[in-house]
Structure formats: C-alpha cells, structure tokens
C-alpha positions as CSV (number, residue, x, y, z in Angstrom):
1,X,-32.6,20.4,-15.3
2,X,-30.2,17.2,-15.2
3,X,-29.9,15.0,-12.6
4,X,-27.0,15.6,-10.3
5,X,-25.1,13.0,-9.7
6,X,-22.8,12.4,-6.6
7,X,-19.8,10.0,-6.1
8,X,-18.4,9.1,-3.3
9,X,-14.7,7.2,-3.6
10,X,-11.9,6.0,-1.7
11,X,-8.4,4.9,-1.3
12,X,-7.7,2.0,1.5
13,X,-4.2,1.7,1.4
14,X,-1.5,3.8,0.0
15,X,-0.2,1.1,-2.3
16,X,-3.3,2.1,-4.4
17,X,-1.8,5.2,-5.3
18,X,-0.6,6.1,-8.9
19,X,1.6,9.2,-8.6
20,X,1.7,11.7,-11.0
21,X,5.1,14.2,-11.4
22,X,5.3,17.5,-10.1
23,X,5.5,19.5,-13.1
24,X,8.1,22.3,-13.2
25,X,6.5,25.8,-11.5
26,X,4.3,24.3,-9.1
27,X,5.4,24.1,-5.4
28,X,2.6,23.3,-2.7
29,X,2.8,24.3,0.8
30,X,0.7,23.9,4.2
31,X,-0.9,26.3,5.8
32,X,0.3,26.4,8.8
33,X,-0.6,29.5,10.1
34,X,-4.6,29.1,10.1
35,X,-6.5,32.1,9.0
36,X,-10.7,31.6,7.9
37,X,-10.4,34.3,6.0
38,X,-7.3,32.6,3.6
39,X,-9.9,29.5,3.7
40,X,-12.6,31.5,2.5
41,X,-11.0,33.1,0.0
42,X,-9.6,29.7,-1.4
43,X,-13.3,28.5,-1.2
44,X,-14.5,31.2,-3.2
45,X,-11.4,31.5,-5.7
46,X,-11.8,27.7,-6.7
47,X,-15.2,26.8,-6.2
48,X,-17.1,29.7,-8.1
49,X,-17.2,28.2,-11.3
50,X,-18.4,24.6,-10.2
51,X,-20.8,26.2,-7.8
52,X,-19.8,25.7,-4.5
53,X,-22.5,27.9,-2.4
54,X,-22.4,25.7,0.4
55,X,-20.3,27.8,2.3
56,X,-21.2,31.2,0.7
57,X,-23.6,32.4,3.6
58,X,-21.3,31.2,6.6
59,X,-20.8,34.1,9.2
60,X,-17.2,34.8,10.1
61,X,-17.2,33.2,13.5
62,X,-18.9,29.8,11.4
63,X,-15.8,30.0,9.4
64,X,-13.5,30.2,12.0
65,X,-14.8,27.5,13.7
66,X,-14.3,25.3,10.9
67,X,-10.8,26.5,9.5
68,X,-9.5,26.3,12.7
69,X,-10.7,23.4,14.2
70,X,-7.7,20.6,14.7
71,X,-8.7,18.4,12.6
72,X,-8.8,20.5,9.4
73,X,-5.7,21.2,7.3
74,X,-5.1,23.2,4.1
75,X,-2.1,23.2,1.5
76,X,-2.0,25.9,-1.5
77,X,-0.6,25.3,-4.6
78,X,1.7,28.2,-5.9
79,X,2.8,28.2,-9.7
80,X,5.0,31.4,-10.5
81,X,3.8,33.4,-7.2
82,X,0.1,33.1,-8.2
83,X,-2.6,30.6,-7.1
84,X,-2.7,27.3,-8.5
85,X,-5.3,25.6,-6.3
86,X,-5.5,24.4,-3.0
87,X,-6.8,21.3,-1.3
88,X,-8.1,21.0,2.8
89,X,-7.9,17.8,4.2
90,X,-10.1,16.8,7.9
91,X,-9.8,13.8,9.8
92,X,-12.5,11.8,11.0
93,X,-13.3,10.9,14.3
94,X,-12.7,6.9,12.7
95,X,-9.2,7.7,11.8
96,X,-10.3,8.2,8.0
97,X,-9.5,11.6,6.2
98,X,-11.9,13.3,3.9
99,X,-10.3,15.6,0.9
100,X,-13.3,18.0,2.0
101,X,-12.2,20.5,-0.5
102,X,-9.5,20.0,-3.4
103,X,-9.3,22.4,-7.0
104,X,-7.7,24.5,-9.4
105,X,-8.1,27.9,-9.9
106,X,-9.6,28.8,-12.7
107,X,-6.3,30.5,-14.9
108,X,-4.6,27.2,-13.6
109,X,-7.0,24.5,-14.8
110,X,-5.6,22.7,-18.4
111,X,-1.9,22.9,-17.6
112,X,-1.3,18.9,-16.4
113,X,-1.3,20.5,-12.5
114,X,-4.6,18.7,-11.3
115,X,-2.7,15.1,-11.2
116,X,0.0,16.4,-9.4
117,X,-2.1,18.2,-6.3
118,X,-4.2,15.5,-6.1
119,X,-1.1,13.2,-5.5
120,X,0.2,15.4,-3.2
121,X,-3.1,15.6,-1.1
122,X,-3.0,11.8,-1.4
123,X,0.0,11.4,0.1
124,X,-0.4,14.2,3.0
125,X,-3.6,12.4,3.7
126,X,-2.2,9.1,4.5
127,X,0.8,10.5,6.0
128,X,-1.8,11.7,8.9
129,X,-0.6,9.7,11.5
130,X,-2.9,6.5,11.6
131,X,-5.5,6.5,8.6
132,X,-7.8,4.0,8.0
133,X,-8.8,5.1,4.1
134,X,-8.8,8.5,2.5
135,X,-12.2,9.4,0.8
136,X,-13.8,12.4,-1.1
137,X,-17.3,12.7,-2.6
138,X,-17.4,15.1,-6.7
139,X,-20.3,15.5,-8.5
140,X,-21.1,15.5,-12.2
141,X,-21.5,19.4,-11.6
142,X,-17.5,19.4,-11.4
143,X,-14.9,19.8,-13.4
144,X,-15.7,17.1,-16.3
145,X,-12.0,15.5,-15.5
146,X,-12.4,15.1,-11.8
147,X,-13.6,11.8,-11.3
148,X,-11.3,11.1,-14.2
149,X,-8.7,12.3,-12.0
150,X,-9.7,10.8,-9.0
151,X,-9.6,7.5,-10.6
152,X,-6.7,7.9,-12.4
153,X,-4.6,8.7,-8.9
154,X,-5.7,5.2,-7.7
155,X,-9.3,5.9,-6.1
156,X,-12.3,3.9,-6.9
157,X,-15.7,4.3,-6.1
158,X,-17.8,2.8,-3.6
159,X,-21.3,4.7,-3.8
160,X,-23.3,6.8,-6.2
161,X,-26.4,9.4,-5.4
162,X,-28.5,10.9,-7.5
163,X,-30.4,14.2,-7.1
C-alpha cells in the first residue's frame, strides 16, 4: 500500500484569491435551516468514492452535535435541481475557518464546477465576520485535481504528513 500523503494549506488574506466564474446551472445556497441528517447525507453522497469513513460510525445524537453546533455552516451546490456538491465551513476558536468538508458529487465531478464552489466557499469563509486565515487539509487519497484546485484558487501550502 502507498503512502498517504496529507496537505495542509491556507489562505491569509482574501487578496490571495483567484476567482473562478460561476458557470451557467449552478446556484449555491446556505443551509440555513440545520438538519444532521441533510449533513450526513451530504457526507456520504460526496465522500464515498474518496473514502471518507471518518464519520461513517457516528451515532445520530454525535451528528447532531456537530451539524448543529454554531460554529459549523454548510452551503449545497444545486445544478438543474440535483446535487452538485456541497462544502461545510467551522470557525475556530482563533478566528480562523477550516473548509472541514468541501466536494462534488460524483455525476457532477468533470463539468468545470469544482473552481467555482471552491471560490464560493472562499469567499463565505472570509466573509465570516473577523477571520484570521482560511485553511483546509486533502490528501493524495482525493480527487487527483484537488490540491490542483486548491492551489489554483489562491491557497498554498504550509505543511505536509505522511502516513
């Protein structure tokens, strides 16, 4: 088995972000209306094919807890009535905000969407009130394109792991 490799990458100011269009048929709303089981759906819908398991064996009330805590916020991204992806964003205790979740679903990956919603959850991220930095960790178990994407949106990376 290969090694798994993790990166960890951030954005410090918003000035660092390079925006990519909306294409046409993709709309992306908040949820503003928390519901777990919405989150765990989302979870499961996006994450199956890059293995997210993390999550898999939390019991309701462990999912309620975390889709419903304050500081946890989720947008969906809609193309033609179906889902597109989705991306949760949480704020840390030092004003920073983790993109703890962000994906396609699996019909939607390929289309040019993934530059958009990542813009998108830049922006929402640093429109949080005061931020400090906005920061996500991938993994070369993701979507080959991610850190690609990641980059390509303005982010750079500031730490690597290997498993």
């Amino acid at each position: 088995m290969e090694p798994v490799t993790t990166y960890y990458l951030e954005m410090t100011k918003i000035t660092q972000l390079k925006i990519k269009p909306r294409p046409e048929n993709l709309q992306i709303n908040e949820v503003e209306i928390k519901n777990y089981r919405f989150n765990r759906f989302l979870y499961q819908l996006v994450g199956e094919p890059w293995q997210w398991t993390d999550k898999l064996s939390h019991t309701p009330e462990q999912w309620q807890a975390y889709a419903h805590a304050d500081n946890l916020r989720t947008w969906v991204a809609y193309s033609k009535g179906s889902i597109a992806g989705y991306f949760e964003l949480q704020k840390q205790s030092d004003n920073s905000v983790e993109i703890v979740y962000f994906g396609l679903a699996p019909d939607f990956i390929g289309q040019g969407f993934g530059g958009y919603v990542l813009s998108h959850a830049l922006e929402a991220a640093w429109a949080w009130g005061e931020v400090s930095r906005v920061w996500v960790h991938t993994c070369s178990l993701d979507h080959p394109y991610a850190l690609a994407n990641y980059q390509g949106r303005g982010m750079t990376i500031y730490r690597e792991e290997q498993e």
